[in-house]
C-alpha positions as CSV (number, residue, x, y, z in Angstrom):
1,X,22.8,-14.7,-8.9
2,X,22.1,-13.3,-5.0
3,X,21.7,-10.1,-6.6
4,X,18.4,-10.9,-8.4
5,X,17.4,-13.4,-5.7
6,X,17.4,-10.8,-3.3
7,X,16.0,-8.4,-5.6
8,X,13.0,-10.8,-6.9
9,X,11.9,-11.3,-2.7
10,X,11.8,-7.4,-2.2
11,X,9.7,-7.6,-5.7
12,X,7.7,-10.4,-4.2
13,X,7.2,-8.0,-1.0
14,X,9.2,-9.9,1.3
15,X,10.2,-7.5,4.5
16,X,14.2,-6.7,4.5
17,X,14.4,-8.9,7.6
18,X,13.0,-11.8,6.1
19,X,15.6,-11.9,3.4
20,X,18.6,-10.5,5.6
21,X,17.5,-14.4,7.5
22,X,17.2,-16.3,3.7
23,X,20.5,-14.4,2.5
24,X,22.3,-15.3,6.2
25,X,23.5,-11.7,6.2
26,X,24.4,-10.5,9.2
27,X,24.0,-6.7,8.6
28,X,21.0,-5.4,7.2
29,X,23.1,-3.1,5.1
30,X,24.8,-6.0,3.5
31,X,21.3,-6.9,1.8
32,X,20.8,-3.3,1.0
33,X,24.2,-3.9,-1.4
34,X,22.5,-6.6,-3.1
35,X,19.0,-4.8,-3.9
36,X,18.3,-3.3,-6.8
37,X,15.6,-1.2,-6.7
38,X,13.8,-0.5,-10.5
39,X,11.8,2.6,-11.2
40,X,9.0,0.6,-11.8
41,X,9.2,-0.7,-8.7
42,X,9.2,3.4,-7.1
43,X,6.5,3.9,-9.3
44,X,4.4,0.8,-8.0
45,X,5.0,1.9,-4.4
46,X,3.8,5.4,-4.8
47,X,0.6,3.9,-6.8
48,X,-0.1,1.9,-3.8
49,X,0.4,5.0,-1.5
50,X,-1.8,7.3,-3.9
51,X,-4.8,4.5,-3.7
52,X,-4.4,3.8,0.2
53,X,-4.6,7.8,0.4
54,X,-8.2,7.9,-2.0
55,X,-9.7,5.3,-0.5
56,X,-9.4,6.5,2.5
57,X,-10.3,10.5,1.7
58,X,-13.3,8.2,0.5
59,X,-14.2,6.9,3.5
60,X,-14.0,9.8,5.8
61,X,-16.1,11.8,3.0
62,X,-19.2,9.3,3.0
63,X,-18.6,8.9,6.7
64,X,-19.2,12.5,6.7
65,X,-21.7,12.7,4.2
66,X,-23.5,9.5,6.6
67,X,-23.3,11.6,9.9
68,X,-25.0,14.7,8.3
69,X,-27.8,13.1,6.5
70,X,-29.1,10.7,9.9
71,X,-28.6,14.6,11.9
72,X,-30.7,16.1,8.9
73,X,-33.1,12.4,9.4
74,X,-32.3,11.5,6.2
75,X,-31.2,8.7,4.1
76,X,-28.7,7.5,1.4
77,X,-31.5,5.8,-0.2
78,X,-33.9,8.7,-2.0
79,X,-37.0,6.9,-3.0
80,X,-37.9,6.8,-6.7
81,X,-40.4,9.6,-8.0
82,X,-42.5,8.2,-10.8
């Protein structure tokens, strides 16, 4: 029963401290016996690294992208040729 308690708040995304407080362990390594840690769990983690790290290659690309064009005295916005 702690065993999946303590593994549902690191699920929920409760910080170790947190539960090592809920649990009233005194040793953070006592809570560590307790987790389970699922491969879809590692595999959630890394998708949430893998996005932080696109959306930020993103953002430096049109803030690059954004510095050249106002030093050309361009625009983002290309007006519409009929």
């Amino acid at each position: 029963m702690r065993r999946m308690a303590i593994t549902n708040l690191v699920k929920a995304g409760v910080d170790l401290p947190t539960i090592q407080k809920i649990s009233g362990h005194k040793r953070l390594a006592m809570v560590m016996r307790y987790v389970e840690v699922h491969w879809t769990h590692i595999d959630d983690a890394k998708a949430a690294i893998d996005t932080a790290f696109l959306i930020r290659l993103h953002q430096n690309y049109t803030l690059r992208q954004g510095r050249r064009l106002r030093q050309e005295g361009g625009s983002f916005l290309k007006p519409v040729e009929k």
